[in-house]
PQR file of N, CA, C, O and H, with PARSE charges and radii, in Angstrom:
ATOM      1  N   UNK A   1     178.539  52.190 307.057 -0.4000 1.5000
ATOM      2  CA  UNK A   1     177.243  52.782 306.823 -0.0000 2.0000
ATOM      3  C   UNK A   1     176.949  53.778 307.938  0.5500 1.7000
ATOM      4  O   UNK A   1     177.269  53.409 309.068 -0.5500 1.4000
ATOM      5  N   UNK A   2     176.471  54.808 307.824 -0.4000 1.5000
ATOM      6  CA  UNK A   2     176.060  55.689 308.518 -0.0000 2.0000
ATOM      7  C   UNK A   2     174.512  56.628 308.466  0.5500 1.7000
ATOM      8  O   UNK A   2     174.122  57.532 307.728 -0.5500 1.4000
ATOM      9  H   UNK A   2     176.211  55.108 306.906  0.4000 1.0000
ATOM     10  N   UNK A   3     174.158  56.213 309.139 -0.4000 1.5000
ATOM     11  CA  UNK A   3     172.590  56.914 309.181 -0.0000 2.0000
ATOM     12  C   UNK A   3     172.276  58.568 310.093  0.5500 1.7000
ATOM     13  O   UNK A   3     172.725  58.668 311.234 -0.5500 1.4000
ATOM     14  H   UNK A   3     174.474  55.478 309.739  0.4000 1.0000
ATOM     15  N   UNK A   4     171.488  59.775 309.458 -0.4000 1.5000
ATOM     16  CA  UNK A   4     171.441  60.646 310.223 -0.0000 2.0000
ATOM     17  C   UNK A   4     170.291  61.516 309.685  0.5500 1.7000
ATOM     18  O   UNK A   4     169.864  61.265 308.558 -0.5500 1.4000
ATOM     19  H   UNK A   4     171.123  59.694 308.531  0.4000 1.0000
ATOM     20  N   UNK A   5     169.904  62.245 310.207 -0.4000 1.5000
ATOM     21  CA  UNK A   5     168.742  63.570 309.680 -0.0000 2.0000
ATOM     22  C   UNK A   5     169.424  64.424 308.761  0.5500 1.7000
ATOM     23  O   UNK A   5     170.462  64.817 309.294 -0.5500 1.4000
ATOM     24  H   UNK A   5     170.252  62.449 311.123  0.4000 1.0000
ATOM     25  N   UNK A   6     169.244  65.008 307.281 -0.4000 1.5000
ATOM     26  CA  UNK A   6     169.817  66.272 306.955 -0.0000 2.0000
ATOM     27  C   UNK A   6     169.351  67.117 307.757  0.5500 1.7000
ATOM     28  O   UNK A   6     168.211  67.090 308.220 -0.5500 1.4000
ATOM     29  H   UNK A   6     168.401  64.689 306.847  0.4000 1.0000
ATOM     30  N   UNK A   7     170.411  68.141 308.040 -0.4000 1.5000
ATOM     31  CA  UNK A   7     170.006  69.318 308.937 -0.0000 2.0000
ATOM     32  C   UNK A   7     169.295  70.633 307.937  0.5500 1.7000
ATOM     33  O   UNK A   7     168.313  71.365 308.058 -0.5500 1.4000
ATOM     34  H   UNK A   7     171.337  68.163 307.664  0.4000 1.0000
ATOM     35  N   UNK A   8     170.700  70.413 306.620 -0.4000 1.5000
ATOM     36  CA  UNK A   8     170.494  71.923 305.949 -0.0000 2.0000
ATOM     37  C   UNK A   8     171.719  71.225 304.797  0.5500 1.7000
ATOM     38  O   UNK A   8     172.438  70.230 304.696 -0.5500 1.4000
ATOM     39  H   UNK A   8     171.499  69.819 306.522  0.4000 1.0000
ATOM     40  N   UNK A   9     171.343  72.643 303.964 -0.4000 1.5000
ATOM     41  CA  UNK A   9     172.271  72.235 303.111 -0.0000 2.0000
ATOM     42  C   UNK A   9     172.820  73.647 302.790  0.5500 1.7000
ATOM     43  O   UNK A   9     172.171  74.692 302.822 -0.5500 1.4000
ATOM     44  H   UNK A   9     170.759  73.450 304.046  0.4000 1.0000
ATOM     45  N   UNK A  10     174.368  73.470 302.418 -0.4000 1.5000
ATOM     46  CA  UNK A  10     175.167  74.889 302.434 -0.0000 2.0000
ATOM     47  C   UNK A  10     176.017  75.198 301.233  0.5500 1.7000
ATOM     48  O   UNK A  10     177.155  74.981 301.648 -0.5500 1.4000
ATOM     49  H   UNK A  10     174.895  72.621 302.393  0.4000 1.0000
ATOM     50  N   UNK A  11     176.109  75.571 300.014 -0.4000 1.5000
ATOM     51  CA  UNK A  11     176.168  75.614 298.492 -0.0000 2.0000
ATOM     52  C   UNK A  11     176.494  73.969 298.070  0.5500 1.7000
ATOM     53  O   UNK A  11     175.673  73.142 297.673 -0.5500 1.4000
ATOM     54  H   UNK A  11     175.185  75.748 299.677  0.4000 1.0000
ATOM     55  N   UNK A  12     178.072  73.768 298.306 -0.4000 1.5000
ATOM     56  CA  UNK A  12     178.180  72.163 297.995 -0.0000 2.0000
ATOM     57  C   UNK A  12     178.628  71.298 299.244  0.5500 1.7000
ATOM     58  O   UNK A  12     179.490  70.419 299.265 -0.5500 1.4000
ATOM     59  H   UNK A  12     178.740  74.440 298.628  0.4000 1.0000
ATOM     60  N   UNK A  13     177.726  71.821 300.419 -0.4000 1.5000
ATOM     61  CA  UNK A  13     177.598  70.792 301.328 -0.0000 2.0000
ATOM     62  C   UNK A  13     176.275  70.364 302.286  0.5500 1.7000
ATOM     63  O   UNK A  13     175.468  71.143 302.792 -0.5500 1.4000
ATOM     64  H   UNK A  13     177.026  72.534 300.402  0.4000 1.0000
ATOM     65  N   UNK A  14     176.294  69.041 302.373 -0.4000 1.5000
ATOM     66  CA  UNK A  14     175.097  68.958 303.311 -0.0000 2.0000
ATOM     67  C   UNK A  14     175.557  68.214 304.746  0.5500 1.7000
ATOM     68  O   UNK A  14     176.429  67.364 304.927 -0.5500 1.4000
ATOM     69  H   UNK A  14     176.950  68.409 301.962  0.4000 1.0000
ATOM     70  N   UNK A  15     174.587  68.894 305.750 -0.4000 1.5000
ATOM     71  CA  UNK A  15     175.037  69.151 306.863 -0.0000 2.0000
ATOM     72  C   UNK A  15     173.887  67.843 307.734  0.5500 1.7000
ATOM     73  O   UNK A  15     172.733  68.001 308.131 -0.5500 1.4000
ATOM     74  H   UNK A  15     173.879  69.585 305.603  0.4000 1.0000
ATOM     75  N   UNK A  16     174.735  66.654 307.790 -0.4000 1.5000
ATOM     76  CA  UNK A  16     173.904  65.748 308.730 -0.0000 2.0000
ATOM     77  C   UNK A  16     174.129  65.692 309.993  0.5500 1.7000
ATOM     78  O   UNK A  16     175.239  65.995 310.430 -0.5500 1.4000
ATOM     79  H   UNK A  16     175.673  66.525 307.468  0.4000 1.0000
ATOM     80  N   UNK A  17     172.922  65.218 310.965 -0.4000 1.5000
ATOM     81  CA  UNK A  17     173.023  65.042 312.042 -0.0000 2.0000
ATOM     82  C   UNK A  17     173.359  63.693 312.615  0.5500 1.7000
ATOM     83  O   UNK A  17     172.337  63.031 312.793 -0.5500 1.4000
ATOM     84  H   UNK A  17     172.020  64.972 310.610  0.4000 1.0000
ATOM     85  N   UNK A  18     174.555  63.026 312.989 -0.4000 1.5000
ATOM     86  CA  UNK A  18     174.982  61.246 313.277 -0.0000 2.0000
ATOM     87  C   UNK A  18     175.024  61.669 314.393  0.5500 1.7000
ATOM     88  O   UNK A  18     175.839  62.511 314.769 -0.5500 1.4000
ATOM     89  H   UNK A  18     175.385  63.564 312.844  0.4000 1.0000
ATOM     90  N   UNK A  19     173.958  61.037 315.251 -0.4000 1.5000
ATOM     91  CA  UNK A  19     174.519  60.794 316.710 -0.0000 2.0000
ATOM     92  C   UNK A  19     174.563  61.884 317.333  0.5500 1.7000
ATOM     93  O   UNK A  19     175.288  61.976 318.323 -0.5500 1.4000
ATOM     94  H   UNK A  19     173.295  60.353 314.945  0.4000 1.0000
ATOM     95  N   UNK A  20     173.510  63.359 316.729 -0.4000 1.5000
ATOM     96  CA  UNK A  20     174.045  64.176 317.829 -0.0000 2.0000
ATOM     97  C   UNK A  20     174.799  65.178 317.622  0.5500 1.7000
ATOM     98  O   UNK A  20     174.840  66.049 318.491 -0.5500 1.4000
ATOM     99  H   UNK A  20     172.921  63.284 315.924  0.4000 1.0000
ATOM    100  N   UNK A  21     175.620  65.319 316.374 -0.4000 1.5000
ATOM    101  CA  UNK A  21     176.862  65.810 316.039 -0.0000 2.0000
ATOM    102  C   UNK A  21     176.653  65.522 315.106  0.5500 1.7000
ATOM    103  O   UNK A  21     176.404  64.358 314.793 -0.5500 1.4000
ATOM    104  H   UNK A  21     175.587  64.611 315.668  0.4000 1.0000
ATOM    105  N   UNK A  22     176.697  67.064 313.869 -0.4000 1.5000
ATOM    106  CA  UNK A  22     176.860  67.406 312.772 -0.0000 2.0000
ATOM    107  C   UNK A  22     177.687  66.953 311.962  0.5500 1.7000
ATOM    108  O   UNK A  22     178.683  66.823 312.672 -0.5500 1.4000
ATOM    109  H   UNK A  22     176.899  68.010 314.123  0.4000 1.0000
ATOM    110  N   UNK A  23     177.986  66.590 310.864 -0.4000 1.5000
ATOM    111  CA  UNK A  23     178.830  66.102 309.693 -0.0000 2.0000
ATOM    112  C   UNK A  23     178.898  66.644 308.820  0.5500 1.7000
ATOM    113  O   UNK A  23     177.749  67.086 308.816 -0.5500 1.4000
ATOM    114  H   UNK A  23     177.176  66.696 310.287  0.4000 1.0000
ATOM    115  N   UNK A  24     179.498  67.180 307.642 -0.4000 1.5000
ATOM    116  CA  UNK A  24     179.529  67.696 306.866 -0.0000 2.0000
ATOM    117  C   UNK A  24     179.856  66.577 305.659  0.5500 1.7000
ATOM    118  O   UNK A  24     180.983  66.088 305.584 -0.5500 1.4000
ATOM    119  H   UNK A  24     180.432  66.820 307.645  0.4000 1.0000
ATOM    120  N   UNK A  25     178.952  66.260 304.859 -0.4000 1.5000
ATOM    121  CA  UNK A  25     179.306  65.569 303.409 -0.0000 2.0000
ATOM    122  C   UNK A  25     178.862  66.131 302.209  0.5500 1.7000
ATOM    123  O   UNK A  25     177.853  66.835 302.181 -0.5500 1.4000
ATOM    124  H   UNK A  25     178.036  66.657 304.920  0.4000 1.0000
ATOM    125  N   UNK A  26     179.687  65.824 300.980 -0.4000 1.5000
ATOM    126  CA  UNK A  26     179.347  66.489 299.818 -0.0000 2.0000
ATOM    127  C   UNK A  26     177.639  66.437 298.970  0.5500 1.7000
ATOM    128  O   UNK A  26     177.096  65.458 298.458 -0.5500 1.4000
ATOM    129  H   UNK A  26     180.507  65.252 301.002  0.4000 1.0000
ATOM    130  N   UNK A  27     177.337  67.275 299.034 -0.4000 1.5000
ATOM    131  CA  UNK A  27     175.731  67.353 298.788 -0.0000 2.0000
ATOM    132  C   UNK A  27     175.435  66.609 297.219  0.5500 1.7000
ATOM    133  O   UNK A  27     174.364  66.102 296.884 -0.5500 1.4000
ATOM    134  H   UNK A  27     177.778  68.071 299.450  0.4000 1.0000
ATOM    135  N   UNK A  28     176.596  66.690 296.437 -0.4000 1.5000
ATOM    136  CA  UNK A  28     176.316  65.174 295.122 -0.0000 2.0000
ATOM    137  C   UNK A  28     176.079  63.992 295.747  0.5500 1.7000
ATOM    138  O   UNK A  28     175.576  63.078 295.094 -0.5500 1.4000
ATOM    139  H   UNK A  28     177.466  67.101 296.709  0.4000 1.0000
ATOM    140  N   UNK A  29     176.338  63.848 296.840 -0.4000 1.5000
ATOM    141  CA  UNK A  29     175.939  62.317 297.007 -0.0000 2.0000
ATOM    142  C   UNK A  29     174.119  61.870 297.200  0.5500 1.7000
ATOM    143  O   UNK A  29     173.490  60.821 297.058 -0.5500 1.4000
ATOM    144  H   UNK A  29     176.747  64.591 297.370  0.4000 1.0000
ATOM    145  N   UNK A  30     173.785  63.152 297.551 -0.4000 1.5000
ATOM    146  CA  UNK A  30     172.432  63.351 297.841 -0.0000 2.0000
ATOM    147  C   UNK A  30     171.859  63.161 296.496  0.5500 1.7000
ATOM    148  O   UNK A  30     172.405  63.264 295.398 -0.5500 1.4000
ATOM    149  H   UNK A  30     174.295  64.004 297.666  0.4000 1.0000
ATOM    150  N   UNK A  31     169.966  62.698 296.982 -0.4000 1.5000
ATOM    151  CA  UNK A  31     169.374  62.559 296.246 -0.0000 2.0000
ATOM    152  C   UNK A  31     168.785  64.068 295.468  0.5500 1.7000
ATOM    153  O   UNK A  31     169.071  65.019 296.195 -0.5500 1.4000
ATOM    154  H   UNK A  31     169.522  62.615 297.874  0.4000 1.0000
ATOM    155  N   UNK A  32     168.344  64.329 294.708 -0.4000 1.5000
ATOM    156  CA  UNK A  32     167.844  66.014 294.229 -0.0000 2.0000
ATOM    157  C   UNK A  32     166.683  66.268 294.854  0.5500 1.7000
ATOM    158  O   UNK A  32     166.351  67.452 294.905 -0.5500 1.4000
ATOM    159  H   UNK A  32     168.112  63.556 294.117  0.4000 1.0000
ATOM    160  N   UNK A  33     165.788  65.250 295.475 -0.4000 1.5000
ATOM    161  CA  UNK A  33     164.961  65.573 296.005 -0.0000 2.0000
ATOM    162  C   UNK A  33     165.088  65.504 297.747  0.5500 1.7000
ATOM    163  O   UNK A  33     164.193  65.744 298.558 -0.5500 1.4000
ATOM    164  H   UNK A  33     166.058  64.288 295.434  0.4000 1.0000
ATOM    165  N   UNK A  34     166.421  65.119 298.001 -0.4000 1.5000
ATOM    166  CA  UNK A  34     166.566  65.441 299.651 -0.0000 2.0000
ATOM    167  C   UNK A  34     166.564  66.186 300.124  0.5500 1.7000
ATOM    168  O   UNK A  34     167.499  66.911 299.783 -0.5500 1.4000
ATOM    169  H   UNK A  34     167.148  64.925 297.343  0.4000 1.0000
ATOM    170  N   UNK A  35     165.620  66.826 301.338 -0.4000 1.5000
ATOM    171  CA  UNK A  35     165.574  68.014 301.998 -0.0000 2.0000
ATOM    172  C   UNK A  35     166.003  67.885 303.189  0.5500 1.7000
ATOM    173  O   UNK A  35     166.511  66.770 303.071 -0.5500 1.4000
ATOM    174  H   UNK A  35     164.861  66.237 301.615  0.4000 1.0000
ATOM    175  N   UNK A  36     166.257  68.291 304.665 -0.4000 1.5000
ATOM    176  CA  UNK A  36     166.026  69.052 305.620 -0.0000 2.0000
ATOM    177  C   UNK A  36     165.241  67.877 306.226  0.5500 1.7000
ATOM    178  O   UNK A  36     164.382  67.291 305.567 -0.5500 1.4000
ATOM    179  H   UNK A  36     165.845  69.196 304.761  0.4000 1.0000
ATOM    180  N   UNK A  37     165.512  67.580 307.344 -0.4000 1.5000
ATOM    181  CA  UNK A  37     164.448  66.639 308.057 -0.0000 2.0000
ATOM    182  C   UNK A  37     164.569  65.605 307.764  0.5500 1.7000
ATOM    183  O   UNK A  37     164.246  64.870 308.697 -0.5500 1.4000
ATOM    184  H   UNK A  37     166.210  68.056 307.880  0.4000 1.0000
ATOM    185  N   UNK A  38     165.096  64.723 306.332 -0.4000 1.5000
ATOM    186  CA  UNK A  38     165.072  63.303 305.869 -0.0000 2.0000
ATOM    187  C   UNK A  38     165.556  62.668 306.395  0.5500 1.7000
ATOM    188  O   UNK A  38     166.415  63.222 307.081 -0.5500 1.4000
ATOM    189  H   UNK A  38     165.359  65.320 305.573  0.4000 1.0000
ATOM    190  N   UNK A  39     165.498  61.297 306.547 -0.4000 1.5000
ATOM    191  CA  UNK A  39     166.137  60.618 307.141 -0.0000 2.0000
ATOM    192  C   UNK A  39     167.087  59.751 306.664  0.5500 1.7000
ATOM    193  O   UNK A  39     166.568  58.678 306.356 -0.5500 1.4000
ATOM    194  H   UNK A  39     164.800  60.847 305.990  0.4000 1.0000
ATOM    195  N   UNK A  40     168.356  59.789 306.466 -0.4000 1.5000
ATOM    196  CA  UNK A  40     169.043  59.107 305.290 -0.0000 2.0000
ATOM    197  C   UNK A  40     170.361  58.056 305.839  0.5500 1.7000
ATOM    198  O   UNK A  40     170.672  57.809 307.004 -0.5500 1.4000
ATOM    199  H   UNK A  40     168.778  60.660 306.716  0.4000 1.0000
ATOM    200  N   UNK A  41     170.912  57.616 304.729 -0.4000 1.5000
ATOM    201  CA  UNK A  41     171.535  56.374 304.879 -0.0000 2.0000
ATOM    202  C   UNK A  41     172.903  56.637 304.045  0.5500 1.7000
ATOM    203  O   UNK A  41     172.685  56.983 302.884 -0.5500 1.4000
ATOM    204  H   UNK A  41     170.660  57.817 303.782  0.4000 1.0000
ATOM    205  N   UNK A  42     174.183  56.547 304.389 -0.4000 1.5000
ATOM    206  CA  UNK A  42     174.874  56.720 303.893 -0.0000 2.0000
ATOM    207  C   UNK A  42     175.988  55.385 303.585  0.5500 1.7000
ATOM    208  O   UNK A  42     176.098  54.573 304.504 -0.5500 1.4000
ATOM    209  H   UNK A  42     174.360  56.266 305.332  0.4000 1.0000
ATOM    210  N   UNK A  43     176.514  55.233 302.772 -0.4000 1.5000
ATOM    211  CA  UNK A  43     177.257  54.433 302.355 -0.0000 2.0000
ATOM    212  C   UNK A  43     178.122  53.826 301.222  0.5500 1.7000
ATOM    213  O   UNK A  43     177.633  53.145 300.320 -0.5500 1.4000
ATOM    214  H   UNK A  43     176.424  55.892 302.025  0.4000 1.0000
ATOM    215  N   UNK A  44     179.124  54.047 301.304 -0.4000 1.5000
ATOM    216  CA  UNK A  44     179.634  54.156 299.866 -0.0000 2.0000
ATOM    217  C   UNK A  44     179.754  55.433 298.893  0.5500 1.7000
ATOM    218  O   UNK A  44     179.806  55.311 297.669 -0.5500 1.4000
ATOM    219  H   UNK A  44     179.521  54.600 302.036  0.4000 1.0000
ATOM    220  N   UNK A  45     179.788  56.555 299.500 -0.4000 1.5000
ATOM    221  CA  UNK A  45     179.754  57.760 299.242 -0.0000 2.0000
ATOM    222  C   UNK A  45     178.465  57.732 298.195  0.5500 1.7000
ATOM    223  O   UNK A  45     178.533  58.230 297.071 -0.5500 1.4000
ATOM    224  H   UNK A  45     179.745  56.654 300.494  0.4000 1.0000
ATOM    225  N   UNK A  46     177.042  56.945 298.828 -0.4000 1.5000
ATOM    226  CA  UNK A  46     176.287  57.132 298.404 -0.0000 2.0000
ATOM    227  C   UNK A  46     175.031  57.532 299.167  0.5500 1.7000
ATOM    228  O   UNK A  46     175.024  56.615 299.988 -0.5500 1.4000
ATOM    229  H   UNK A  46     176.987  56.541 299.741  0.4000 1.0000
ATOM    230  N   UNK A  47     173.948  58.283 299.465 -0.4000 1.5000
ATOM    231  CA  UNK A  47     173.194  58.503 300.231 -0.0000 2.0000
ATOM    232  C   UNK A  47     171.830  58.578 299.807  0.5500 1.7000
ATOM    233  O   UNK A  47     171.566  59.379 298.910 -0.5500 1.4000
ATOM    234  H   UNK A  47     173.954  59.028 298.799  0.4000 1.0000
ATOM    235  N   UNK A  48     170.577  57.616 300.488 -0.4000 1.5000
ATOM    236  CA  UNK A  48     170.310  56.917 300.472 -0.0000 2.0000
ATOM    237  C   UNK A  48     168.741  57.909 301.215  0.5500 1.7000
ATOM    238  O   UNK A  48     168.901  58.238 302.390 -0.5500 1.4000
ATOM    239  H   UNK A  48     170.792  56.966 301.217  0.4000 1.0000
ATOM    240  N   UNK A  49     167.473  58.298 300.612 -0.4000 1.5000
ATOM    241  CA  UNK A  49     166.119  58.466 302.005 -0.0000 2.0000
ATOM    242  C   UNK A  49     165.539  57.296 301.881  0.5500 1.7000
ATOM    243  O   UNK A  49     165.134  56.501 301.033 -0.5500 1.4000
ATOM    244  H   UNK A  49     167.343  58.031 299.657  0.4000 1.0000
ATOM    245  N   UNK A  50     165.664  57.501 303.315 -0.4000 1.5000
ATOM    246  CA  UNK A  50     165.089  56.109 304.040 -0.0000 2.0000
ATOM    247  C   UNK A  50     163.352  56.615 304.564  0.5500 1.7000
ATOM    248  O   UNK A  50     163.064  56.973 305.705 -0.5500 1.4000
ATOM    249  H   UNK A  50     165.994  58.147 304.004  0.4000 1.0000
ATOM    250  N   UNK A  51     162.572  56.535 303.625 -0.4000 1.5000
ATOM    251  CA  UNK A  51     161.056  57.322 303.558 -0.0000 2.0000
ATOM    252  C   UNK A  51     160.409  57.138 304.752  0.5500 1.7000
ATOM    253  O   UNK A  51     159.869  57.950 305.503 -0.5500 1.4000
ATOM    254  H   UNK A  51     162.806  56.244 302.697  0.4000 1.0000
ATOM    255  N   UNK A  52     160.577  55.652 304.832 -0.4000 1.5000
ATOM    256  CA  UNK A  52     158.832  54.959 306.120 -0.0000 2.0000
ATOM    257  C   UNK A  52     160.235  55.645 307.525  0.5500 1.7000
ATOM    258  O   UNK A  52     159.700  56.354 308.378 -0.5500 1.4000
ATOM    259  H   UNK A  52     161.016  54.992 304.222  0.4000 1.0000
ATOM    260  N   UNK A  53     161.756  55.455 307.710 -0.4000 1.5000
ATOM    261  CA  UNK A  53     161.887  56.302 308.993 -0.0000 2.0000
ATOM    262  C   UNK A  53     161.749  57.702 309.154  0.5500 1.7000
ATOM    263  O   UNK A  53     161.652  58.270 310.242 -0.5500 1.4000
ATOM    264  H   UNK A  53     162.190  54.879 307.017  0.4000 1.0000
ATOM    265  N   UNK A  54     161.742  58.389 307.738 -0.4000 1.5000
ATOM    266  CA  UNK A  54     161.305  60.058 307.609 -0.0000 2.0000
ATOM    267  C   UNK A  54     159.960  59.818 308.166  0.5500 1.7000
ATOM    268  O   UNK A  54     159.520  60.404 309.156 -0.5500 1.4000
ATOM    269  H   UNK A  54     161.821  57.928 306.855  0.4000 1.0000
ATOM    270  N   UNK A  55     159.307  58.896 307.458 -0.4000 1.5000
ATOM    271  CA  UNK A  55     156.959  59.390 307.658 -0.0000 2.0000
ATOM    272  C   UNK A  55     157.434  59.485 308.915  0.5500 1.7000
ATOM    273  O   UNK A  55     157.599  60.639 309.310 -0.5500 1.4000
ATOM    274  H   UNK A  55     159.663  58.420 306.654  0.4000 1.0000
ATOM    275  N   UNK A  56     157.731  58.526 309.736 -0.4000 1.5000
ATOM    276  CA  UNK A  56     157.987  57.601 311.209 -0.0000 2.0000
ATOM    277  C   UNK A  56     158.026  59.215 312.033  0.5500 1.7000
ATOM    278  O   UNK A  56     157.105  59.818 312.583 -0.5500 1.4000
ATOM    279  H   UNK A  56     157.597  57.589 309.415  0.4000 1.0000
ATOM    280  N   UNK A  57     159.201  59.524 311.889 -0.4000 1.5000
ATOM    281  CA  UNK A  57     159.714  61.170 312.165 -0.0000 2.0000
ATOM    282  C   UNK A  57     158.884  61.899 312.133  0.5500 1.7000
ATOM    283  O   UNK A  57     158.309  62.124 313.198 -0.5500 1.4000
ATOM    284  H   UNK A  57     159.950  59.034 311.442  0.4000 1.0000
ATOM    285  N   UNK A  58     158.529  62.460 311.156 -0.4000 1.5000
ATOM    286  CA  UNK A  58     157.708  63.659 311.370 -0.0000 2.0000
ATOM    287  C   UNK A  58     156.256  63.344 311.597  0.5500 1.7000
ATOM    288  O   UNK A  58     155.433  64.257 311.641 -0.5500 1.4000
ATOM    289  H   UNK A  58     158.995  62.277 310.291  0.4000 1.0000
ATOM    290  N   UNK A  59     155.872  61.938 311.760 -0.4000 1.5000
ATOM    291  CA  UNK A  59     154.521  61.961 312.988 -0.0000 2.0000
ATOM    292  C   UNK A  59     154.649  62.134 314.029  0.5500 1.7000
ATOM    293  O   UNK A  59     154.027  62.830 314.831 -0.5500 1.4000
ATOM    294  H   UNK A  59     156.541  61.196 311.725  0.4000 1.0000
ATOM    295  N   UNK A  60     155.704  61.338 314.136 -0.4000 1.5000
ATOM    296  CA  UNK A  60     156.053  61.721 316.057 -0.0000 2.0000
ATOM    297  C   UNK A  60     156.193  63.845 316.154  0.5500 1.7000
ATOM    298  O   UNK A  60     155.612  64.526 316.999 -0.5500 1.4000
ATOM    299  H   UNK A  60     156.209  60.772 313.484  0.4000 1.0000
ATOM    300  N   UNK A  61     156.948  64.294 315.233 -0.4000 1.5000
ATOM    301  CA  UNK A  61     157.095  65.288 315.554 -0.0000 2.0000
ATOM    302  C   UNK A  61     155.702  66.201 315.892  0.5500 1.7000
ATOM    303  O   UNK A  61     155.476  66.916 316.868 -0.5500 1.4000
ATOM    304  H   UNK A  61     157.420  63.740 314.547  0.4000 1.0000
ATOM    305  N   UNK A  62     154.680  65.842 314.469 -0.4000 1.5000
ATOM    306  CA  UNK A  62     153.478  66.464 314.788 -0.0000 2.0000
ATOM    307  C   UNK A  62     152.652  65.842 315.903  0.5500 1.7000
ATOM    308  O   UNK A  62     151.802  66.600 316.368 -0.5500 1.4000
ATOM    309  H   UNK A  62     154.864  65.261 313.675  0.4000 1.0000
ATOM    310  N   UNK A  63     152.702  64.952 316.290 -0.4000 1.5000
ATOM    311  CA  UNK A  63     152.043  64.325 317.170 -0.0000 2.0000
ATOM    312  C   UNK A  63     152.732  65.025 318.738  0.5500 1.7000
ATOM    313  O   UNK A  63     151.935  65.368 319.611 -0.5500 1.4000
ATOM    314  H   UNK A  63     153.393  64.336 315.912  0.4000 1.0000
ATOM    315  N   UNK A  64     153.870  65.143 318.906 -0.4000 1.5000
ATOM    316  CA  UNK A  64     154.057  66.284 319.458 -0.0000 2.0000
ATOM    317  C   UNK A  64     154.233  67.724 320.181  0.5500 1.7000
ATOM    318  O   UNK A  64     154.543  68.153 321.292 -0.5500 1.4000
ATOM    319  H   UNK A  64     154.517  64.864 318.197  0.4000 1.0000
ATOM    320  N   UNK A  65     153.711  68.414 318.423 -0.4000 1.5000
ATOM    321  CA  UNK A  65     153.265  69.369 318.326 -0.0000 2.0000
ATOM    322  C   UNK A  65     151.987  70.053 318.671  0.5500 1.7000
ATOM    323  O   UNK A  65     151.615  71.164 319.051 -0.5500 1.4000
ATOM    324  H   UNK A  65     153.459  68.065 317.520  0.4000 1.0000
ATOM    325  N   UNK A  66     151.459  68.835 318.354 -0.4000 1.5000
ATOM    326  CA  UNK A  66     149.798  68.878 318.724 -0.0000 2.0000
ATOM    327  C   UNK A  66     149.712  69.085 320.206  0.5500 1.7000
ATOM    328  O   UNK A  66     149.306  70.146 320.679 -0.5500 1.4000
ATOM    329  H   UNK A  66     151.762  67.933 318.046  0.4000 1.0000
ATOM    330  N   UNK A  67     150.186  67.821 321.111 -0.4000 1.5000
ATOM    331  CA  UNK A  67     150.478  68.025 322.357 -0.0000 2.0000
ATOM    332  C   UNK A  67     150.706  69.620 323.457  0.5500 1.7000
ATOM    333  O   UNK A  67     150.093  70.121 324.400 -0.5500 1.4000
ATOM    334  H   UNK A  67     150.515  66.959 320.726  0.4000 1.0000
ATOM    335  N   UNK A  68     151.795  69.918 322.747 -0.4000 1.5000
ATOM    336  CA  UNK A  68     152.160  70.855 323.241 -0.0000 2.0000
ATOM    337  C   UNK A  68     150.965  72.397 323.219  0.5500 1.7000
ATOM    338  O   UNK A  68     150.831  73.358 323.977 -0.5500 1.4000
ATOM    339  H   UNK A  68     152.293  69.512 321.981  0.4000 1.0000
ATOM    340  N   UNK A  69     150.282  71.961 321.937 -0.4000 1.5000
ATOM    341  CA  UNK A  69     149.317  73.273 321.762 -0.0000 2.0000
ATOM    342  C   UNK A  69     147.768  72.805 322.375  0.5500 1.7000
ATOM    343  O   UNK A  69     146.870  73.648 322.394 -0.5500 1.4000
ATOM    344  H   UNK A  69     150.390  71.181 321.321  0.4000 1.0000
ATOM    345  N   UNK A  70     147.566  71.660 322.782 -0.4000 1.5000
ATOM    346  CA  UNK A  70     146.344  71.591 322.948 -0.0000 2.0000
ATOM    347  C   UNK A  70     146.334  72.026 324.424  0.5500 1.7000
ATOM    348  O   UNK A  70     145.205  72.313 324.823 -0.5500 1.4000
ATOM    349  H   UNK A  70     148.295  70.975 322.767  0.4000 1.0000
ATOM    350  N   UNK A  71     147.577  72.173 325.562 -0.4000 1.5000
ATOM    351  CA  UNK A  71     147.242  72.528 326.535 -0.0000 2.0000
ATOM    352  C   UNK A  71     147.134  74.206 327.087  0.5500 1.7000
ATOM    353  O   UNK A  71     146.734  74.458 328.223 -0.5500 1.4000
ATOM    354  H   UNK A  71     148.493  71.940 325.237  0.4000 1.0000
TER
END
């Protein structure tokens, strides 16, 4: 099993982030609604958004964001 962020996706590949370091896996395994930012689960040449660690993610990110602009 392998867990990572999609980075992007590139005609028939999508480009995850494991650990830091990019991967390249076939973008059928993906869901049709996976974007960019998700947080996903791989296994079994099947892949998997993992939602409540995506929300998780991009609060921290805006929470963040906010930070950085309020000063």
């Amino acid at each position: 099993m392998i867990k990572g962020i999609i980075d992007r996706f590139e005609e028939d590949i999508a480009v995850v982030e494991v650990n830091g370091e990019p991967q390249d896996f076939k973008k059928s395994i993906f869901p049709e609604n996976a974007k960019p930012g998700d947080f996903v689960e791989i296994k079994d040449e099947q892949a998997t958004i993992l939602k409540d660690e995506t929300e998780k993610r991009r609060k921290e990110i805006e929470k963040l964001m906010e930070e950085l602009w309020e000063d």
